[in-house]
C-alpha positions as CSV (number, residue, x, y, z in Angstrom):
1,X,96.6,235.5,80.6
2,X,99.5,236.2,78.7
3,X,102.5,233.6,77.9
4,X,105.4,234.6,80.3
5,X,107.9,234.0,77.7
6,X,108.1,233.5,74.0
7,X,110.3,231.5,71.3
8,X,111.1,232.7,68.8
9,X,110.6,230.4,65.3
10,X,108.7,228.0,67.3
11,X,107.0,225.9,65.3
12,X,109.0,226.7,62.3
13,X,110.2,223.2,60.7
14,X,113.9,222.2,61.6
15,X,116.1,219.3,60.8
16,X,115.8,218.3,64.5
17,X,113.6,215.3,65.8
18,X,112.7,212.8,68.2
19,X,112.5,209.5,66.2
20,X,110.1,207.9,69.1
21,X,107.6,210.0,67.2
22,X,108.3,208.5,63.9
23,X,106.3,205.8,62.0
24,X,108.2,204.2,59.6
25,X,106.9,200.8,59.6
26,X,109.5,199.3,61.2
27,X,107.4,199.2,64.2
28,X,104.5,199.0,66.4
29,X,103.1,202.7,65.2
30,X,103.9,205.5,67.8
31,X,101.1,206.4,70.2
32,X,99.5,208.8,69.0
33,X,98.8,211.1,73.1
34,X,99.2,210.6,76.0
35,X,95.9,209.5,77.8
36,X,95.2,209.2,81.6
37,X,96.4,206.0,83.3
38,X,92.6,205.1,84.3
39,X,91.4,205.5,80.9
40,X,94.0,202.9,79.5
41,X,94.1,200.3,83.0
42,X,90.4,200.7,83.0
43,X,88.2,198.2,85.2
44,X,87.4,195.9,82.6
45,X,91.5,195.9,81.9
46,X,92.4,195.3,85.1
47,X,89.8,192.7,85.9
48,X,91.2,190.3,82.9
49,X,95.0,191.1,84.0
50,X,94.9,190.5,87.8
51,X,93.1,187.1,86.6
52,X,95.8,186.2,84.1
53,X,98.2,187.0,86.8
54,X,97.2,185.1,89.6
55,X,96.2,182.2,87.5
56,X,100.4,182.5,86.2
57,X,101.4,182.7,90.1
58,X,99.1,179.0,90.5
59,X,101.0,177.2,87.5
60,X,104.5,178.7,87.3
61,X,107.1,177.5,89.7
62,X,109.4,180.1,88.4
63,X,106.9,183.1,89.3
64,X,105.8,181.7,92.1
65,X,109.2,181.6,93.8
66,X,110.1,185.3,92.4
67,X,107.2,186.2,93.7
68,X,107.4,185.0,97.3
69,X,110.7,186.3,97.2
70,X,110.4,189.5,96.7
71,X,107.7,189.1,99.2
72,X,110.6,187.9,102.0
73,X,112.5,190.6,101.3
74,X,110.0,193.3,101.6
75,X,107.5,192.5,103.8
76,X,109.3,191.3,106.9
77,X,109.8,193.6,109.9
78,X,110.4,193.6,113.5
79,X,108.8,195.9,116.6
80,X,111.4,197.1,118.7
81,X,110.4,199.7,121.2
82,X,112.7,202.6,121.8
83,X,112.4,204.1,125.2
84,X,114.2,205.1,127.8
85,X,112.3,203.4,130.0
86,X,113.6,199.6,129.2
87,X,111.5,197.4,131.6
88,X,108.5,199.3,129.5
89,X,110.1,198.5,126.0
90,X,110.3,194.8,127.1
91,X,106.5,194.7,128.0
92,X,105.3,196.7,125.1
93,X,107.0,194.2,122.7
94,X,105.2,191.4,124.2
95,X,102.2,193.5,124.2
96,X,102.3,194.1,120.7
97,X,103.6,190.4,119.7
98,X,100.5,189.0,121.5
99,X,98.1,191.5,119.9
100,X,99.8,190.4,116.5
101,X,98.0,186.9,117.1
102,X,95.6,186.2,114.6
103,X,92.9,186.2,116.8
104,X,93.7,189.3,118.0
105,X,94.4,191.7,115.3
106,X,92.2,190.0,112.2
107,X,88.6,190.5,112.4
108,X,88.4,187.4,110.5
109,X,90.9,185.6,112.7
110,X,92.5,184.0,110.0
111,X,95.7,185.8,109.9
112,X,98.6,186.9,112.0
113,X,99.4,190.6,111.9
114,X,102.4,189.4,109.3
115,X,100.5,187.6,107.5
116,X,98.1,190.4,106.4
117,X,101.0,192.5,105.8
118,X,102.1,190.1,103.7
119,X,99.2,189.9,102.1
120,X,99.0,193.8,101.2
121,X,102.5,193.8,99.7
122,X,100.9,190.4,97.4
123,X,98.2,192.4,96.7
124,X,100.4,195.6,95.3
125,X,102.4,193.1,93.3
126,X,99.5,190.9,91.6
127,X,96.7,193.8,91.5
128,X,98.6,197.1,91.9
129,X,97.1,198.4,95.1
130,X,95.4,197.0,98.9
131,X,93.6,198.2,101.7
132,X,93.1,197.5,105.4
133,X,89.9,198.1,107.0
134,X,89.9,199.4,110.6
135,X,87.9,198.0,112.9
136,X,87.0,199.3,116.5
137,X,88.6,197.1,119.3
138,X,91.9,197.5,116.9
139,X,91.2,194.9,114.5
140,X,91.8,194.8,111.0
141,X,90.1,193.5,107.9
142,X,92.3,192.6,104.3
143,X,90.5,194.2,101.5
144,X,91.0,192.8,98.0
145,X,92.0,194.8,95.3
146,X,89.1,193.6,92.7
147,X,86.5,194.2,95.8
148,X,87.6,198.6,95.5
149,X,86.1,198.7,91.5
150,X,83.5,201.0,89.7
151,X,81.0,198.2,88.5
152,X,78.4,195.2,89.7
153,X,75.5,194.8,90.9
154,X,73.4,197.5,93.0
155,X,72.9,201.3,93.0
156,X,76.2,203.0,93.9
157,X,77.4,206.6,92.8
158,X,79.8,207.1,89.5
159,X,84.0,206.6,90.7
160,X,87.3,206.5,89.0
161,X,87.9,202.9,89.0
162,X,86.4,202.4,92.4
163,X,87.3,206.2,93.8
164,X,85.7,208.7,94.6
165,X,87.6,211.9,94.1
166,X,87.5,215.8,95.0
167,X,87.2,217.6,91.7
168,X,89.7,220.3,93.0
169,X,92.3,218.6,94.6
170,X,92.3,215.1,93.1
171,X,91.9,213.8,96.6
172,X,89.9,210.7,97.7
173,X,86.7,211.0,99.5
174,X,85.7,207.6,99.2
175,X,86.1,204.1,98.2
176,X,83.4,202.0,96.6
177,X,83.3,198.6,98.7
178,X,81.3,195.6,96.9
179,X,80.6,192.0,98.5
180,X,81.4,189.3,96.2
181,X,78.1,187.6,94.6
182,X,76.9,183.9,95.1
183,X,79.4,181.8,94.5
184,X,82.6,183.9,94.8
185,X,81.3,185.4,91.3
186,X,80.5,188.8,90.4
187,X,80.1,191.7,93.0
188,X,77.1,193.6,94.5
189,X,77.7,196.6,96.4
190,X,78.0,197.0,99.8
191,X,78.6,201.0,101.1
192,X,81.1,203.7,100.5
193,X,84.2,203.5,102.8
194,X,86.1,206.8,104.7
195,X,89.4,207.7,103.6
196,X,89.9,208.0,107.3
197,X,88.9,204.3,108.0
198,X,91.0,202.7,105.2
199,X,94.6,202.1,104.8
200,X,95.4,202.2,100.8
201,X,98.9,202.2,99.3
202,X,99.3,201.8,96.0
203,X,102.3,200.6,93.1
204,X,102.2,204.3,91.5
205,X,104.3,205.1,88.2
206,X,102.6,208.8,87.7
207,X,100.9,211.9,89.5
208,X,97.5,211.9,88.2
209,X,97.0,207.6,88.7
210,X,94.1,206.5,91.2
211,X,94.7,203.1,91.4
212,X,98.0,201.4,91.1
213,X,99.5,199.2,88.4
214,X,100.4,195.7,89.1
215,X,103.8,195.0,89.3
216,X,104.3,191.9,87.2
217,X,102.2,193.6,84.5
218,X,105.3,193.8,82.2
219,X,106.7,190.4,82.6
220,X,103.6,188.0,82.6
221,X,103.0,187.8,79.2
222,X,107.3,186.9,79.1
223,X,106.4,184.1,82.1
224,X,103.5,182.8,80.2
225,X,105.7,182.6,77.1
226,X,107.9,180.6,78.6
227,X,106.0,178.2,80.6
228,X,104.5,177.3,77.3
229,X,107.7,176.9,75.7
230,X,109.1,174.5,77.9
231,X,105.6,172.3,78.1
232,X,106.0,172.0,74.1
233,X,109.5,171.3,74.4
234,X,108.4,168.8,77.2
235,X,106.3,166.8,74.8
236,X,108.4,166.9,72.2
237,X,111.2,165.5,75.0
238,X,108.3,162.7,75.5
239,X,107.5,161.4,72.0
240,X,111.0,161.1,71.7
241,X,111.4,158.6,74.3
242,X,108.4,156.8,73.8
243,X,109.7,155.9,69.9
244,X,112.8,154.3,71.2
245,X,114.0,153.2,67.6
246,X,113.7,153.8,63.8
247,X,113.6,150.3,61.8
248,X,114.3,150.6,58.2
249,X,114.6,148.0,55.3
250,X,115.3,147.7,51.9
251,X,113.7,144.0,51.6
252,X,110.3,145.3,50.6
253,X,108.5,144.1,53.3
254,X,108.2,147.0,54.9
255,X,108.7,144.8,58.2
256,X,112.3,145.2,58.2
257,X,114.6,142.9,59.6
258,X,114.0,140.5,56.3
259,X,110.2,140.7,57.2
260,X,110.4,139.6,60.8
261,X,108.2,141.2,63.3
262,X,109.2,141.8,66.4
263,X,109.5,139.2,68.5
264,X,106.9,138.9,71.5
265,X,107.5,137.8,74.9
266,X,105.4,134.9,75.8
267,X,106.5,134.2,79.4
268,X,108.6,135.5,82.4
269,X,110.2,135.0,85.3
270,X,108.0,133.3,87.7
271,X,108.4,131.0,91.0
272,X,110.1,128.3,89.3
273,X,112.7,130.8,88.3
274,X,112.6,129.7,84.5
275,X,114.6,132.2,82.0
276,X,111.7,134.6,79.6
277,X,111.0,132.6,76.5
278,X,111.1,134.2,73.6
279,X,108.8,133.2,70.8
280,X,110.2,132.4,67.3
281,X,108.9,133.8,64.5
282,X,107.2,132.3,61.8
283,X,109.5,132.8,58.9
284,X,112.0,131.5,60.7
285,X,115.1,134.3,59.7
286,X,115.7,135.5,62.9
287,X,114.0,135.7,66.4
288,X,114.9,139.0,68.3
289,X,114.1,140.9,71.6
290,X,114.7,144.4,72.3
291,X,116.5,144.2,75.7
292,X,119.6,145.3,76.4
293,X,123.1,143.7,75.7
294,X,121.0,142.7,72.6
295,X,123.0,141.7,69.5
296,X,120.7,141.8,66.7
297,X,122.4,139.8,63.6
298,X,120.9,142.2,60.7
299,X,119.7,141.5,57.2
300,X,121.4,142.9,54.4
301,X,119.7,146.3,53.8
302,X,118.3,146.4,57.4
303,X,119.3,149.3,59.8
304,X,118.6,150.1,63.4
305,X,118.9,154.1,64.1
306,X,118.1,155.1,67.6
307,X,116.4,158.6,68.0
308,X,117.8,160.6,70.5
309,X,116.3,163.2,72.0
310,X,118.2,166.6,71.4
311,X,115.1,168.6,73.3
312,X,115.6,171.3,74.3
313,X,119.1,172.4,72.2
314,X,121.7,174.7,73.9
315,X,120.2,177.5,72.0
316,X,116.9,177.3,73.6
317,X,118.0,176.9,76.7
318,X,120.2,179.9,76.5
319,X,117.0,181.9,74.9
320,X,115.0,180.7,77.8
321,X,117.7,181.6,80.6
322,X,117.3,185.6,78.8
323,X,113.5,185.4,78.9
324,X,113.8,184.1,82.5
325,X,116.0,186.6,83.5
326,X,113.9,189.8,82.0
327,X,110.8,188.7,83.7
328,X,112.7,188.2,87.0
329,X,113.5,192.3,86.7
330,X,109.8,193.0,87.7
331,X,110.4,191.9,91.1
332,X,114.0,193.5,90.9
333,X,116.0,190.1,91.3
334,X,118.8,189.3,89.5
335,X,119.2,185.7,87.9
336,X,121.7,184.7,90.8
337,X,118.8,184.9,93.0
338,X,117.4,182.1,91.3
339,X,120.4,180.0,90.2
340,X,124.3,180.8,91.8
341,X,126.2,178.0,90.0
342,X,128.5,180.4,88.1
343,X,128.2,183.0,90.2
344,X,131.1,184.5,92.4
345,X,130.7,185.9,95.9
346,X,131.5,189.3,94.0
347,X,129.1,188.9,91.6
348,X,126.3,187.6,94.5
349,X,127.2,190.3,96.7
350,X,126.6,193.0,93.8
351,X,123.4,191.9,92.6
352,X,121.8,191.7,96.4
353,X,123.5,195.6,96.3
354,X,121.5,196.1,94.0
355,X,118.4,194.5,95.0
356,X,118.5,196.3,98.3
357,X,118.4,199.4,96.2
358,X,115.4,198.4,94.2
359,X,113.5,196.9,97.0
360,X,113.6,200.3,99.6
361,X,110.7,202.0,97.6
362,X,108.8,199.0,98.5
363,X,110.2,198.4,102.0
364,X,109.5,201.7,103.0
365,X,105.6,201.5,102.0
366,X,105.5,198.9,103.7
367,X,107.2,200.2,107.1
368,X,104.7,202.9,106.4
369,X,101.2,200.7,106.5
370,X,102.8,199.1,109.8
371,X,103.5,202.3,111.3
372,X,100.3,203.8,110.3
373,X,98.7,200.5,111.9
374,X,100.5,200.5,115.2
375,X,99.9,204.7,115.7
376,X,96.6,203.8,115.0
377,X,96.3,200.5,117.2
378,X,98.6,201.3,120.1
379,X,96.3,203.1,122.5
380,X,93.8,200.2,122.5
381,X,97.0,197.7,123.3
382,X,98.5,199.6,126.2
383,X,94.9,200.2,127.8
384,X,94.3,196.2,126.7
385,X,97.3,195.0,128.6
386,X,97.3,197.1,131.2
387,X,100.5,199.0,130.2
388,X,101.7,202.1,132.5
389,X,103.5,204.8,130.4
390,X,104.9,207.4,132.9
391,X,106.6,209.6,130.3
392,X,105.4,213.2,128.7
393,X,106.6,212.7,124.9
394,X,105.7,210.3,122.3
395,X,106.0,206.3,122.8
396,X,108.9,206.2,120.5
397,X,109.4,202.6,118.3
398,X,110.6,201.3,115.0
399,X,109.6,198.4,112.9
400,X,113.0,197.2,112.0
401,X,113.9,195.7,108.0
402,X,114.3,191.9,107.5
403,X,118.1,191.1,108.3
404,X,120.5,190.8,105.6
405,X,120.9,186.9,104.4
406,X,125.0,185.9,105.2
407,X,126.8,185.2,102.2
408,X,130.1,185.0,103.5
409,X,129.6,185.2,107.4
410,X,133.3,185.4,108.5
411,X,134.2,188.4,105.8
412,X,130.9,190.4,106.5
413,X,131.7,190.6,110.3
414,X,135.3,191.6,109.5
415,X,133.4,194.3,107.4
416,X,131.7,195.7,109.8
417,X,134.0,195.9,112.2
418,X,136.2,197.9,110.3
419,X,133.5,199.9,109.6
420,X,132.9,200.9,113.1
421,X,136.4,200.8,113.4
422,X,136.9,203.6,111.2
423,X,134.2,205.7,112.0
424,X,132.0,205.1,109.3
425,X,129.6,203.3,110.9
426,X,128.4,202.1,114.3
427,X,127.3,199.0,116.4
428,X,123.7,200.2,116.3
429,X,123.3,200.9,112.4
430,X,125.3,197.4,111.8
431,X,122.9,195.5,114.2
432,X,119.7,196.9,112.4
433,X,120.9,195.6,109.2
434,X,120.9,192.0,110.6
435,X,117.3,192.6,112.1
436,X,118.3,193.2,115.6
437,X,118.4,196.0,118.3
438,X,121.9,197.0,119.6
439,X,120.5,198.1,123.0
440,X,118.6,194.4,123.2
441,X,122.1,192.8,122.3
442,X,123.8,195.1,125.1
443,X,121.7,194.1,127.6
444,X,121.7,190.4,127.1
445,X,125.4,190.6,126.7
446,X,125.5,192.4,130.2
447,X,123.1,190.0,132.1
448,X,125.8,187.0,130.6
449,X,128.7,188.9,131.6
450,X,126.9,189.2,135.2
451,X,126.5,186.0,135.5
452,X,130.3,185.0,134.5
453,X,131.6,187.3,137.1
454,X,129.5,185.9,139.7
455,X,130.4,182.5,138.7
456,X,134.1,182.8,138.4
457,X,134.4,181.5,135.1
458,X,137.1,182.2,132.5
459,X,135.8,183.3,129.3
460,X,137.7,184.6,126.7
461,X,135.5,187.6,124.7
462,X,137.0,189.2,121.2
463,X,139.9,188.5,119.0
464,X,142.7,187.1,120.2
465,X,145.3,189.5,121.2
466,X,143.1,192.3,119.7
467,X,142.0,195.6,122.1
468,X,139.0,195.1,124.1
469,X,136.5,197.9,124.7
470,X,136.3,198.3,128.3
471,X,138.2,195.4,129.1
472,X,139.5,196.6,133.1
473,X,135.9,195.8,133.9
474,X,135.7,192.1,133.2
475,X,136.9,189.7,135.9
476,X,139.7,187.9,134.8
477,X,139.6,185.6,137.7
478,X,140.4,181.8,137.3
479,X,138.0,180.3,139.7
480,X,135.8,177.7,138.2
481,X,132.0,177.6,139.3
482,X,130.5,174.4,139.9
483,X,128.0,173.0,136.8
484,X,125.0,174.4,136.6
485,X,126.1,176.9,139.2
486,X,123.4,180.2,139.7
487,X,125.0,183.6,141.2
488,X,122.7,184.6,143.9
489,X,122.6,188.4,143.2
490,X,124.0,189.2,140.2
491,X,124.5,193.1,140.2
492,X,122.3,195.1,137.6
493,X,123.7,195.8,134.4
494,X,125.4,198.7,133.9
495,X,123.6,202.1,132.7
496,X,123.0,202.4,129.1
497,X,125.1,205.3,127.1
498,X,123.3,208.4,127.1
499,X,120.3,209.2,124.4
500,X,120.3,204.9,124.6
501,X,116.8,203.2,125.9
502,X,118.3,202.0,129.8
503,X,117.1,198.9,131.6
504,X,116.7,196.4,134.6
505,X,117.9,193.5,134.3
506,X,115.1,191.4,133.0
507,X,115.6,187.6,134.2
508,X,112.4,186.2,132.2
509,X,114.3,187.6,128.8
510,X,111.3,188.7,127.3
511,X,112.0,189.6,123.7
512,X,108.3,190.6,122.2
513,X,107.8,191.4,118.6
514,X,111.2,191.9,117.4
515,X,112.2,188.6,118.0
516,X,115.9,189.1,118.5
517,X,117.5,185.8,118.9
């Protein structure tokens, strides 16, 4: 085949150059190609990384709480069924929150349907990739990373680090499964899984990789580093204290204090109340205790210097605070994450800015493995719980993000309302960034309003003095109902705006999965 356009000079020298190519000494040398990311994170590789990693996450408080925090951030979504038919959205929620009982969605019956999505997201962090296993009656087994690998004990077919691949499109046909061995050591193999019967996601940096990379693979050497650190700087802090003072003499002796020793204790308080006696010494110069408000009448040439501890120095704790805040990066969270003293609401608010911006990539694989769960699942829970679906199209739903944490309540909600406002946003796309449903939030606020109305009472709604969306349909009447009172029939809610999922008035408040509160 001929080249479809040439260069002329190529590969005639030039003055130009890439200095990453360059060995000068100064360095770690260059790498010398670029090699396939399963030929470098091979199985051995991985297998005495994932280990070093989790064995970090059992002993470091500092990695443990990254860790689980970037895990609350990323993991955590809500079912919200989307409708038109709302008496149906109502029941499928609860449909789908009871299924998401451990007992009903883990084989195992260990964990809740959470739980094992938190458990995959752990397991893209810590080993790079995770699976779910489907299994008939819509249950769900967690697959360990190290349990997908290409080596133990049995007769199994040759992989890619535990894949099997099509040699024309790079696509998997299966997945090497082993049981651990006797013990919880070593692995023996079990059987070949389907693609079609496994859900795999993986943490992938490049086009050609198989299995993923682990996450915290560039920080744990810079966590183990300084856990280590501050356990010698710990000692140090210890032998300091225990050698509470430094006695020094020019006498000779090499006692100190003109030869005294120190003075020994040979009583104490008891029942009688007597005062600790203190036992003279035998050469008679000067008897002395170590207590405090001590005044110690010194030889000439004697000296008393107290060692202090100045573990660990401002420098190291400043060095620490920048290793600290590098490994942090691998879960995308900035140092005011993990302490806030000196930092503004400014500051705070920008570095959650940008930690929602790191965190989507992960947020959306996530939403993804629920999704493909619940598509997958859904049949079996309607024709479970006896569910009647009277529409033609699609059962339409959403696993709603983890709400936004407050930082300053009272500015944030004056935010958003100017927001909507102006235009640029709405009630619905505010609500789901605080983890709840708009059209759930209507029609609570509808049956309330119902209720006031029958009741007669006063209540005032809104700002003060500010415009009230429409307001001519609340009752402004000042009757008072008696305590406790019930209205006999309040009147449905109103009709939901069109293209909005519409409902009955639902007295039991059923909320399901999404857990709107």
């Amino acid at each position: 085949m001929n080249p479809t356009f040439t260069i002329n000079g190529l590969g005639v020298s030039s003055s130009g150059r890439y200095e990453m190519a360059l060995d000068r000494g100064r360095r770690k040398a260059p790498r010398m190609r670029k090699a396939a990311e399963e030929a470098i994170l091979t199985q051995r590789v991985r297998d005495r990384g994932t280990a070093t990693i989790y064995d970090l996450l059992r002993n470091d408080p500092v990695a443990a709480w990254g860790f689980n925090k970037f895990l609350d951030y990323s993991t955590v979504h809500y079912f919200a069924a989307q409708t038109e038919d709302g008496r149906f959205n109502d029941e499928l929620e609860a449909a789908v929150a009871d299924w998401c009982r451990a007992e009903n969605c883990d084989v195992a019956a260990r964990n809740d349907f959470d739980s094992l999505i938190r458990l995959f997201g752990s397991g893209l962090a810590l080993d790079g990739d995770a699976a779910l296993l489907k299994i008939s009656g819509a249950k769900l087994q967690g697959i360990e990373s190290d349990r997908l690998r290409a080596n133990g004990d049995g007769d199994y077919p040759e992989s890619v680090n535990g894949v099997l691949l099509d040699p024309d499109t790079g696509r998997a046909t299966g997945y090497l499964l082993f049981n651990r061995g006797p013990g919880g050591k070593g692995y023996a193999f079990n059987r070949v899984l389907r693609p079609e019967d496994l859900i795999f996601r993986g943490n992938f940096i490049r086009f050609d990789q198989v299995r993923g990379v682990p996450m915290l693979a560039p920080a744990v050497n810079t966590f183990t580093d300084v856990k280590e650190i501050d356990e010698a700087q710990l000692m140090k802090c210890k032998n300091h204290a225990m050698m509470g003072l430094a006695i020094t003499s020019q006498n000779g002796s090499g006692l100190g204090f003109g030869g005294a020793p120190l003075a020994i204790s040979t009583g104490g308080s008891g029942d009688s109340g007597d005062e600790e006696e203190i036992e003279e010494t035998s050469n008679g110069i000067y008897p002395y205790d170590l207590t405090m408000a001590t005044k110690l009448e010194l030889e000439p040439g004697d000296t008393v210097n107290t060692i202090e501890s100045h573990t660990p120095s401002n420098e190291y704790q400043t060095f620490a605070e920048m290793q600290l805040r590098k490994s942090l990066l691998a879960f995308g969270l900035a140092f005011s994450f993990f302490d806030s003293r000196q930092s503004s609401y400014t500051t705070m608010k920008q570095d959650r800015a940008e930690f929602k911006f790191f965190i989507q990539r992960i947020q959306r694989l996530i939403r993804s493995v629920r999704c493909e769960v619940t598509d997958w699942a859904l049949p079996q829970i309607i024709a479970d719980y006896g569910l009647k679906w009277s529409g033609s199209d699609q059962i339409r739903y959403e696993w709603m993000g983890q709400a936004e944490p407050w930082l300053d309540e009272s500015k944030e909600v004056k935010a958003s309302i100017d927001l909507i406002g102006a235009g640029l946003s709405s009630a619905e796309r505010e609500a789901r960034t605080r983890g709840r449903d708009v059209y759930d939030v209507t029609r609570e606020n509808a049956r309330w309003q119902n209720y006031l109305r029958r009741s007669g009472v006063v209540v005032g709604i809104g700002t003060p003095g500010g415009a009230l969306f429409n307001s001519d349909k609340m009752n402004n009447s000042g009757k008072t109902a008696l305590s406790g009172a019930e209205p006999a029939d309040s009147p449905a809610p109103p009709a939901a705006p069109e293209g909005a999922p519409s409902d009955e008035e639902n007295p039991n408040n059923d909320e399901g999965q999404n857990g709107n509160e």
